[in-house]
C-alpha positions in Angstrom: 6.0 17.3 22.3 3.9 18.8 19.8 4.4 21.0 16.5 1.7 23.3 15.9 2.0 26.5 13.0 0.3 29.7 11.4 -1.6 30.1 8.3 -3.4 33.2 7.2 -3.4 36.0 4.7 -0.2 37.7 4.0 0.4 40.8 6.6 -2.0 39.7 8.9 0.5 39.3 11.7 1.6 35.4 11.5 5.2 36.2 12.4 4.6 39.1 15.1 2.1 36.3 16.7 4.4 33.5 16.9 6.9 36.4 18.1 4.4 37.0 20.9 3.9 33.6 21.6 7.5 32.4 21.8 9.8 35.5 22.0 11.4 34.4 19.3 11.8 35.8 15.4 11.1 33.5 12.7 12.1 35.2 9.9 15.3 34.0 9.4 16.5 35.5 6.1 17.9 39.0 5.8 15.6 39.7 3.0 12.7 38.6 5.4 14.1 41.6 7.6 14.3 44.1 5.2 11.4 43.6 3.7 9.2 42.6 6.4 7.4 39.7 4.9 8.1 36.1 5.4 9.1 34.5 2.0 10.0 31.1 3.1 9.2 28.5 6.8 10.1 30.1 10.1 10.6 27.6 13.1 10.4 28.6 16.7 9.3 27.1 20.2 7.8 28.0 23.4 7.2 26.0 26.2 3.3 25.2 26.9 1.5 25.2 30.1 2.1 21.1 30.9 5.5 21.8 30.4 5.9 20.0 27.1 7.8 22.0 24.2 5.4 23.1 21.3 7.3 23.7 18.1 6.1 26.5 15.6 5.6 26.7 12.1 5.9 30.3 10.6 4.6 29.7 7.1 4.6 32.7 4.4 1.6 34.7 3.8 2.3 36.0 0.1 0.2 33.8 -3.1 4.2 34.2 -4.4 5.2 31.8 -2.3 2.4 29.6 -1.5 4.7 26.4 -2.4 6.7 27.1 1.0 3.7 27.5 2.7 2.4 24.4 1.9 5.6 22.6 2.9 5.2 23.4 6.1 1.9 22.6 6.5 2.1 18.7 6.0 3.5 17.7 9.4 0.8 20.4 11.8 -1.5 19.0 15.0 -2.9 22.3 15.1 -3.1 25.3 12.8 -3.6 29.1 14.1 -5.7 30.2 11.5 -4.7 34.0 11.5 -7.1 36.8 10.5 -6.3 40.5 10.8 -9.6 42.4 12.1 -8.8 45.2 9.9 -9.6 43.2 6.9 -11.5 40.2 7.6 -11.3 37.0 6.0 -9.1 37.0 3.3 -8.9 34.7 -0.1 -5.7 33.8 1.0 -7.2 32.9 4.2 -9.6 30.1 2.2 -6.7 29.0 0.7 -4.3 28.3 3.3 -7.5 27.0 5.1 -8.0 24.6 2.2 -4.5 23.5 2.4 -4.3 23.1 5.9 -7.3 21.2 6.1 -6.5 19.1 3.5 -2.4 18.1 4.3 -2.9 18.0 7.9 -4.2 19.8 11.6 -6.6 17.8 12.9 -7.7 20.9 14.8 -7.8 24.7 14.3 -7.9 27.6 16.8 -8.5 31.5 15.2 -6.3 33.9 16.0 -8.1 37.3 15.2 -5.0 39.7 15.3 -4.9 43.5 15.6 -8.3 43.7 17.5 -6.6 47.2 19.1 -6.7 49.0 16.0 -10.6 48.2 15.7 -14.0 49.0 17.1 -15.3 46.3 19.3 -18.2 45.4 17.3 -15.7 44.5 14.3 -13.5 42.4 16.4 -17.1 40.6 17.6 -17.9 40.6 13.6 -15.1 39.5 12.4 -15.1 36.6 15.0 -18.3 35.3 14.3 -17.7 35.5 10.3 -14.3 33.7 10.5 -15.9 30.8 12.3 -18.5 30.4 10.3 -16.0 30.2 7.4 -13.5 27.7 9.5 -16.3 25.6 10.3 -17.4 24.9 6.7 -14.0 24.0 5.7 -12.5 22.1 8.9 -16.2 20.7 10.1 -16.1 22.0 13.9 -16.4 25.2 14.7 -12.9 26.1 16.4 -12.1 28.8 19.4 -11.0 32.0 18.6 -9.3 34.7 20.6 -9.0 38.4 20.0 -5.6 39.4 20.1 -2.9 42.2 19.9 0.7 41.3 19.1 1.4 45.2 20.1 0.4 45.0 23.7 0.2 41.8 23.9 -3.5 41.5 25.2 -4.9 37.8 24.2 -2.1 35.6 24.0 -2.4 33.9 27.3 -5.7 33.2 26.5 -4.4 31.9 23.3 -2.0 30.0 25.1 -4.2 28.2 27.0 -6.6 27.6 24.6 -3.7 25.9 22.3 -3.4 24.4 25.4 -6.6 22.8 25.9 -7.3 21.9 22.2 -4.0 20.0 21.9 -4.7 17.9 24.8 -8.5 16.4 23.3 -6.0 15.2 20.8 -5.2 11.6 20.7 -0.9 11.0 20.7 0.0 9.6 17.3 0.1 6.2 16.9 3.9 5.2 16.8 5.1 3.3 13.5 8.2 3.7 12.2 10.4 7.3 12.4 9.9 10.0 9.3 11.1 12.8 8.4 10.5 15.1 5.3 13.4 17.5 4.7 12.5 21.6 4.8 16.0 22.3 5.5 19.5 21.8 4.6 22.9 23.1 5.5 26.3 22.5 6.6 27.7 23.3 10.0 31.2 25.1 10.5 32.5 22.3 11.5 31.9 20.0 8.4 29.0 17.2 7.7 25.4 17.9 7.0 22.6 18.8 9.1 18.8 18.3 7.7 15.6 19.7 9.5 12.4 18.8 9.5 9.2 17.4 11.9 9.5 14.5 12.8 6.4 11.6 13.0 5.9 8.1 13.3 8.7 7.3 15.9 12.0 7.9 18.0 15.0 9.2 16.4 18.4 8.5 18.4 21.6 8.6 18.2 23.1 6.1 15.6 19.9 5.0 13.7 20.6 3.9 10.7 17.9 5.6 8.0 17.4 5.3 4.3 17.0 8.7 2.3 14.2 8.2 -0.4 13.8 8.6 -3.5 17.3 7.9 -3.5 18.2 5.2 -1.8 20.9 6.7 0.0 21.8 5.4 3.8 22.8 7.7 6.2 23.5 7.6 9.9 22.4 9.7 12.8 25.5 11.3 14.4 24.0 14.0 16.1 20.3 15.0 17.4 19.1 18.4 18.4 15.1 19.5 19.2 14.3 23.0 20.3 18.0 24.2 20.3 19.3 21.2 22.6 21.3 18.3 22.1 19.5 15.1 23.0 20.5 11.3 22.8 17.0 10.4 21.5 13.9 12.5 20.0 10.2 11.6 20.1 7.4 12.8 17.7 5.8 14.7 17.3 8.5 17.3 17.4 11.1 19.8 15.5 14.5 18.0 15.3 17.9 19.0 13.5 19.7 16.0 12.8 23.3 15.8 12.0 24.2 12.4 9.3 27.3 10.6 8.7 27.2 8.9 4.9 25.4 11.1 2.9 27.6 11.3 -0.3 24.2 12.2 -2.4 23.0 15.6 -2.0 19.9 15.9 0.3 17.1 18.7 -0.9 14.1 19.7 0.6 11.2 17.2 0.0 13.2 14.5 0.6 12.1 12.0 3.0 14.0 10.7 5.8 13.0 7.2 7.2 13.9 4.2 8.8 15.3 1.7 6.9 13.3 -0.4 4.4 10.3 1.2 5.6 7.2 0.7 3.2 7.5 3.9 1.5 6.2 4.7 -2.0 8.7 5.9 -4.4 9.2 6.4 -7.9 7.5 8.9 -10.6 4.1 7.7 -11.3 1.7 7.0 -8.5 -1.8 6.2 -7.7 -4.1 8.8 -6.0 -7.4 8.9 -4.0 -9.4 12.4 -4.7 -11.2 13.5 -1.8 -13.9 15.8 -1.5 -12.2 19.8 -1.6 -12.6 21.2 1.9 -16.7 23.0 2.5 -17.7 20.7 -0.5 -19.0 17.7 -2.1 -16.7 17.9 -5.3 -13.0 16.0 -6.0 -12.0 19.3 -8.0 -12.4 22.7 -8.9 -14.1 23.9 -11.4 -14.1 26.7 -13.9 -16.3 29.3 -14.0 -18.7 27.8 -16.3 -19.0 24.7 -14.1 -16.2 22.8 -15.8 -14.1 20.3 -13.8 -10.3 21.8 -14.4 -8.4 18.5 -13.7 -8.6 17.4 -17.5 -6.8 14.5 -18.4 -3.2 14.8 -19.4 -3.0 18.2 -17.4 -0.2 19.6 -15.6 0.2 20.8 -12.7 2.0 20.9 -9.5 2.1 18.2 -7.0 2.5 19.1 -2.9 3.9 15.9 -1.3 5.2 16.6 2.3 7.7 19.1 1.7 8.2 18.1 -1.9 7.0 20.3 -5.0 6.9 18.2 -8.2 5.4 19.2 -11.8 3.3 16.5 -12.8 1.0 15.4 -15.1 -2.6 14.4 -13.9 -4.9 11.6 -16.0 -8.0 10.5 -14.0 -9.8 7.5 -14.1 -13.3 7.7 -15.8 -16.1 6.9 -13.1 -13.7 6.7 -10.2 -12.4 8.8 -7.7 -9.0 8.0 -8.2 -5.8 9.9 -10.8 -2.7 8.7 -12.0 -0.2 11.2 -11.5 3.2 11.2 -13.3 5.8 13.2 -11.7 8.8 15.5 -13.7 11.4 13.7 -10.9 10.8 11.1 -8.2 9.8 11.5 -5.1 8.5 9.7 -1.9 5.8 9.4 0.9 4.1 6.7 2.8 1.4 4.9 1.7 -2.1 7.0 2.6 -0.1 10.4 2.3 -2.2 13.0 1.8 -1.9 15.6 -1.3 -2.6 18.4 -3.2 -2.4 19.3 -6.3 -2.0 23.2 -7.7 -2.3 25.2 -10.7 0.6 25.4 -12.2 2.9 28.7 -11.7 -0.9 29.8 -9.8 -2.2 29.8 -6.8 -5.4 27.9 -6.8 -5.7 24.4 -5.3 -7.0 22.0 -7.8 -7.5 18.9 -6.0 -6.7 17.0 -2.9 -6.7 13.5 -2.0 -4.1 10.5 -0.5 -1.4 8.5 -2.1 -2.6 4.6 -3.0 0.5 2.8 -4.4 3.6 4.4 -6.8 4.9 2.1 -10.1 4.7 2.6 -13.6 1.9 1.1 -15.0 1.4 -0.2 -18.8 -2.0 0.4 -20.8 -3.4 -2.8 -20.0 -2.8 -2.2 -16.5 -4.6 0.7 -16.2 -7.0 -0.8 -18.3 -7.5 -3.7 -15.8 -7.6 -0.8 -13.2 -10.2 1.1 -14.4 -12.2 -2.0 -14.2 -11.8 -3.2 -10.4 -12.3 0.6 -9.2 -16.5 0.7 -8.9 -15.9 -3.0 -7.0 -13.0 -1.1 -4.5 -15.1 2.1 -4.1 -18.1 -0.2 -2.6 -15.5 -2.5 -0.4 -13.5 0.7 0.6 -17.3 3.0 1.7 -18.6 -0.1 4.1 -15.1 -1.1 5.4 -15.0 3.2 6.3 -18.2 3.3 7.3 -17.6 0.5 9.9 -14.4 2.8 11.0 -12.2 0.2 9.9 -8.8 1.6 7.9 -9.1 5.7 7.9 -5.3 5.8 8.7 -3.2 5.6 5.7 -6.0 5.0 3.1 -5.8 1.5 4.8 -9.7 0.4 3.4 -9.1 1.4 0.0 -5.3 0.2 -0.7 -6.6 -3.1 0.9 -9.7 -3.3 -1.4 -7.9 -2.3 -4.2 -4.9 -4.8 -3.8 -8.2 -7.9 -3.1 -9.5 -6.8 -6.4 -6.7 -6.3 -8.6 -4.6 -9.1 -7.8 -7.7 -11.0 -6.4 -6.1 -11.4 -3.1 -4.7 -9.6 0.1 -3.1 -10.2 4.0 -4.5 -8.3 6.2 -2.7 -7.5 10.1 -4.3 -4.6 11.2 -6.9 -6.4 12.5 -10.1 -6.3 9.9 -12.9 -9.1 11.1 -14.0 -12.2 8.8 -17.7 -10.2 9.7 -16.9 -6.9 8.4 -14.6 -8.5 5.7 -17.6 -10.5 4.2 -20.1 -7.3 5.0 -17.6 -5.4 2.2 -18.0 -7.9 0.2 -14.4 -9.1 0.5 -14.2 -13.5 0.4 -11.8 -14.0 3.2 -10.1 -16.6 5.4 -8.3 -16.6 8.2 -4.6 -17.2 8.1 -2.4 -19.4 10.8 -0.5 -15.7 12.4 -3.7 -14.6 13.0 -3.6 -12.4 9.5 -6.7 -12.3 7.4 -6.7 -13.3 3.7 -9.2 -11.4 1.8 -9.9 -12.9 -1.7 -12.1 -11.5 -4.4 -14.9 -13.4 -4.1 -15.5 -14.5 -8.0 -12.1 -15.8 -8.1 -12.5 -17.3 -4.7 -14.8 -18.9 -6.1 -13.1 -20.1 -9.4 -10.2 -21.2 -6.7 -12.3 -23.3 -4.6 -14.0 -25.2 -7.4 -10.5 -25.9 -8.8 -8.8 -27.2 -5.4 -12.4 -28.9 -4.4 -12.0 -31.3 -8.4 -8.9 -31.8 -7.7 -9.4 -33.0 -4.6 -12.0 -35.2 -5.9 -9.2 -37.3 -8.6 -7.5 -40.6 -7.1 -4.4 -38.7 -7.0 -5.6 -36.0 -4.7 -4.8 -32.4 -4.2 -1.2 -31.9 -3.7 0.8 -28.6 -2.4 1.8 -28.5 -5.6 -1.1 -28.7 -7.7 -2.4 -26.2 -5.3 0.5 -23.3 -5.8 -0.2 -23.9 -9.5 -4.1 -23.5 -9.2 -3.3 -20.5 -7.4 -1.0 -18.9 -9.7 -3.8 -19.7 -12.2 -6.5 -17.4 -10.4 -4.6 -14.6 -8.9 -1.7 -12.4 -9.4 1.6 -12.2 -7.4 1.9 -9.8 -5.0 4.6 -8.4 -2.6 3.3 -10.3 0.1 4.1 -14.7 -0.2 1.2 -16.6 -1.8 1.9 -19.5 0.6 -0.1 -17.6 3.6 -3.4 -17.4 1.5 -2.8 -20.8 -0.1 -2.4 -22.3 3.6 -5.3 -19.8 4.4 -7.6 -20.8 2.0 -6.9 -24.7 2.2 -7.9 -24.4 6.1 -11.2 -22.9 4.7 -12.2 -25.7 3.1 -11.0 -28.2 6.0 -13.0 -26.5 7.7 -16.0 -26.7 5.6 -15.5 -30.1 5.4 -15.2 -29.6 1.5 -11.9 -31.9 1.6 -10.2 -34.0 3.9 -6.3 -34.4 4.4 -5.0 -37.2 3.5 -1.1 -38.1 4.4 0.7 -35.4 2.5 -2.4 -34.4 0.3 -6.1 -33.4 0.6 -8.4 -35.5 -0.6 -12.6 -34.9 -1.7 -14.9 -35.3 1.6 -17.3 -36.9 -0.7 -16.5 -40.0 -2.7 -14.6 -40.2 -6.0 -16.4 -38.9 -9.0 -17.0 -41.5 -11.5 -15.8 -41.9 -15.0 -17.4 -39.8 -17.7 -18.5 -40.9 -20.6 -15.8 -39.9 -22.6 -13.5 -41.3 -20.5 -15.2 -44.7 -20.0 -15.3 -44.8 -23.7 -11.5 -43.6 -24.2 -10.7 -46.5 -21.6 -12.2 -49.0 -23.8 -10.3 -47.8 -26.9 -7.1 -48.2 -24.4 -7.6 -52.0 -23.2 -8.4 -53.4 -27.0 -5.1 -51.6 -28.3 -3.3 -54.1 -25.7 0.3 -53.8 -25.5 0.5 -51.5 -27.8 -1.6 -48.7 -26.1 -2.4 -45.2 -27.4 -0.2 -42.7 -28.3 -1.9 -38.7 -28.0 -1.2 -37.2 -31.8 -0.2 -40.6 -33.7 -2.7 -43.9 -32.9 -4.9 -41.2 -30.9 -6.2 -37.5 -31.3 -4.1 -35.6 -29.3 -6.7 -33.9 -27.2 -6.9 -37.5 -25.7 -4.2 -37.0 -23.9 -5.6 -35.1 -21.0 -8.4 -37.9 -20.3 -5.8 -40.7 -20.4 -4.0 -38.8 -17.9 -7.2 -39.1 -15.7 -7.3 -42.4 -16.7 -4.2 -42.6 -15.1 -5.2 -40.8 -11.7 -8.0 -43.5 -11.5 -5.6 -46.5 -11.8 -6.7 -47.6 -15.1 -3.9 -46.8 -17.1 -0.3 -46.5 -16.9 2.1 -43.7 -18.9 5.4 -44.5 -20.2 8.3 -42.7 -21.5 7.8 -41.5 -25.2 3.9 -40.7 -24.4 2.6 -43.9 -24.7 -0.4 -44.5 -22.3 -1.0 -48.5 -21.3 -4.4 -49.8 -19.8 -3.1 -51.3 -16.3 -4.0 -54.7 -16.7 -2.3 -55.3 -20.4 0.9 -53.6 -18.0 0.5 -55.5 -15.3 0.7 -58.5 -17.7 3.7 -57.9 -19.2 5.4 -57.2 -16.0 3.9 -60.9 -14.9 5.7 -62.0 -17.6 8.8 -60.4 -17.0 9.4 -61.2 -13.6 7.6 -65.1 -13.2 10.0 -67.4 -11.5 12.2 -64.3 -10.6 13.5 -63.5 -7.0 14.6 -60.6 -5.2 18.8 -60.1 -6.7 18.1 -61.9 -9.9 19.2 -60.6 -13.4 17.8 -60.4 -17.0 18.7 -58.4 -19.5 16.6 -56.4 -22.4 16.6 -59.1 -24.8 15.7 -61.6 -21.6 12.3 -59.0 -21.4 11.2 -58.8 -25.0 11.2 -62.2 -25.1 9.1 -63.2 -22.2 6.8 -60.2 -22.6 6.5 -60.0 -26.9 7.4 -56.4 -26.9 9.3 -54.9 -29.1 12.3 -52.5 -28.2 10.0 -49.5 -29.2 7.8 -50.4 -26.0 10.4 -52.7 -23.9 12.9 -49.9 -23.1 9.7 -47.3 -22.0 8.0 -50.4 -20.0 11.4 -51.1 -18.3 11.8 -47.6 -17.4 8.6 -47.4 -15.4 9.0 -50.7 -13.7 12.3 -49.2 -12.3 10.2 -45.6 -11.2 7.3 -48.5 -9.6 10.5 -49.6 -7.6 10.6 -53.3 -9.3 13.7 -53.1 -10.6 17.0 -51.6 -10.6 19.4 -50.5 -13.8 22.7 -52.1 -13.8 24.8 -51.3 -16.7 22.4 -53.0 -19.6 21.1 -55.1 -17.3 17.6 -54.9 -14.9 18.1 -56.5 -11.0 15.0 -57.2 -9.5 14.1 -55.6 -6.2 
């Protein structure tokens, strides 16, 4: 199935085309009627020359009501860009070009209308001036076919040129089911029935689906497509479905999905600008030259089938905006947009939906400064052909940069990832890690010394490095920590070593410092050093290396002990003692000079060495 729709200049003859085409009216509205002009989406259907049903999308003409238009232009394989021959291209006709080209239809076929009611030579003129046009904004020039809706000459050409362009297109890829709401109503016979396209996958009879932004579930009770009831629906296609569980009201923009699918939501999102259809700028501009999308602007988002007023703030030397919307509202991730002048008809800027959240100053901040690193990631990875669909090179650039990590599992290379610029390692479900690659660095020197201490890298020494160099993300740290751990196994950088990683290369030796701090350890004897009282309290992280080496031994109360003035009380303690025998505290100071200051700390460690055992107040040997 496929879902195709008209756009064009207002009384050009959108509706009396798809009339032609399908036999069917789309203006539904008695005001439509009376006034014969579409003011809101028509939906009709003909059956094309495969056999497969092609849904239409009557869209209205009118700069009044260009927000309906553009809801029904987001979900469109192909557009029938309508141009009267009477009047030529139209600046309505740019617009709803622009939009078009910028929401959806991957391709375009001209549909010059009322070539009856003019000379040949205008027809031929007309023709050759709309493709001109259409090619500057779509980048192919499309067919076009002269036409008459009055006697009907031209539309089985049209047909079959429809025909023939739809099938150079690839099918869509199949995902997970959407559906953005353009209609709501309730049936005679009670419940609520929503309409819309629907993308991504099948639809069926008891599918349970989450409405968003609200959070609502709902389940399908009923599916119809083209006026007939079916068990099951495949995009790309018109359906009506009928829901069970909808206590929330449902509105038009809302977007119906499957369950905990990865949609953004919220009222403050991220946005990609892309270059404005026929040109090389992110917005218009005024007629001195001036960009118009100012900071703190509003304006009026086009989401799907949603309208929102919004506010628009750009980020300086970037090509992406921070849009904060009036109410929430939802898409997937890589949605394309546009935004309008508010209560105008002018399209400001375009572009695709990055991430939604609120953000805080110091995020943005931290934002702003990652960008000119994700631009150049996100031009080679697209360059290579690598994540078009859904902004996929950019949001995976941008999340490697501003958390300083990412998982990748649609299948990006180590050899591209590197050629971005992206660190990266491969991860055991055949994912790939991609890691900023200064704190890949900082991450690798951290695991690599710790490695290199008598006590080795442990799992979790490494989660804590980790959480030291990167941010938390959706995705579980423990994939890139495993990830980036078999990285440096496999440069040979470190070794494992029972339940811990060890240096390839031999133990570091003491520093100076250390060697010197070691001394000052051994002549305090028994006594030892204690960090802020018989020692500066910045000692205490070299005793703990001490420690790691074997040279000294910590006990309760921060007291540090050089191991052989330990290991010589605990001779002491234990000579002529056997496995089962008892002594008592008193037993211990005596035989090892102590006093109860260090005896009840010393004690304590010898039962964590496994020497002895408590027993009420008194020690068993082990």
């Amino acid at each position: 199935m496929r879902v195709i729709g008209t756009a064009g200049h207002v009384d050009h003859g959108k509706t009396a085309l798809i009339r032609s085409l399908t036999g069917m009216d789309a203006d539904r509205l008695p005001e439509e009627k009376a006034r014969g002009m579409t003011t809101d989406l028509g939906f009709a259907w003909y059956e094309g020359g495969d056999g497969e049903a092609i849904g239409v999308v009557d869209v209205p003409g009118h700069e009044r009501y260009l927000r309906n238009m553009v809801a029904g232009a987001w979900a469109l394989e192909l557009v029938i860009l309508v141009v009267a021959a009477d009047d030529g291209w139209m600046p309505q006709t740019s617009l709803h070009a622009s939009i078009v080209a910028s929401l959806s239809a991957p391709a375009v076929v001209l549909a010059i209308t009322k070539a009856d009611a003019v000379a040949p030579g205008r027809t031929s003129a007309v023709i050759a001036d709309a493709v001109d046009r259409a090619a500057a904004l779509f980048g192919e020039r499309p067919p076009a076919v002269a036409i008459s809706n009055l006697s009907g000459s031209g539309i089985a050409e049209l047909k079959e040129t429809i025909d023939r362009t739809l099938r150079k297109l690839p099918r869509e890829a199949e995902s997970w089911p959407r559906i953005y709401v353009d209609r709501v109503f309730s049936p005679l016979g009670g419940g609520v029935v929503v309409t819309g396209t629907l993308r991504g996958g099948s639809v069926a009879i008891g599918t349970e689906m989450e409405v968003f932004p609200s959070g609502a579930r709902v389940r399908v009770k009923g599916v119809q497509s083209y006026r007939r009831e079916t068990g099951v629906a495949e995009p790309v296609c018109r359906v009506a479905l009928s829901l069970s569980g909808t206590k929330a009201g449902l509105g038009r923009g809302d977007l119906l999905a499957a369950h905990r699918a990865p949609v953004l939501s919220g009222t403050e999102f991220l946005g990609r600008l892309l270059p404005l259809p026929g040109s090389s700028e992110l917005c218009l501009a005024d007629a001195r030259g001036r960009p118009l999308l100012r900071d703190g602007i509003e304006a009026e988002l086009a989401l799907g089938t949603a309208r929102r007023e919004v506010e628009v703030w750009r980020y300086r030397g970037s090509d992406c905006i921070r849009l904060v919307s009036s109410e929430p509202v939802a898409c997937p991730a890589g949605e394309a947009f546009v935004v309008l002048r508010r209560g105008g008809a002018a399209m400001l800027c375009r572009g695709a939906m990055l991430r939604s959240g609120a953000t805080k100053p110091m995020d943005r901040k931290a934002m702003a400064a990652v960008l000119p690193r994700v631009a150049s990631a996100t031009a080679m990875l697209e360059s290579a052909g690598w994540g078009l669909r859904e902004a996929g090179a950019y949001r995976l650039s941008l999340t490697t940069f501003g958390l300083g990590w990412a998982i990748d599992r649609s299948g990006l290379t180590s050899e591209l990832a590197r050629t971005a610029g992206l660190g990266c390692a491969p991860a055991q479900d055949g994912a790939l890690v991609t890691f900023d690659p200064e704190r890949w660095t900082s991450l690798r020197q951290a695991f690599v010394s710790a490695a290199g201490e008598p006590s080795g890298l442990s799992r979790a020494t490494a989660e804590s490095l980790f959480a030291k160099n990167f941010i938390a993300g959706e995705a579980p740290a423990g994939a890139a920590i495993e990830a980036a751990l078999a990285r440096l196994l496999a440069e040979k950088s470190i070794r494992p070593d029972g339940p811990l990683w060890k240096a390839s290369s031999a133990v570091r030796d003491l520093s100076p410092d250390e060697t010197g701090l070691l001394a000052r350890l051994k002549a305090a004897g028994k006594t030892g050093l204690e960090p802020g009282r018989t020692t500066a309290q910045s000692d205490a992280r070299a005793l703990k290396s001490l420690c790691s080496f074997g040279e000294a031994r910590p006990l309760d109360g921060g007291i540090f002990m050089a191991r052989d003035a330990f290991d010589a009380c605990v001779e002491a303690i234990l000579r002529g003692k056997k496995s089962g025998d008892r002594f008592t505290v008193g037993d211990a100071k005596e035989r090892s000079s102590l006093s109860r200051k260090y005896i009840l700390p010393l004690l304590n460690r010898m039962e964590t060495d496994g020497l002895v055992k408590r027993y009420g107040d008194e020690r068993i040997v082990l």
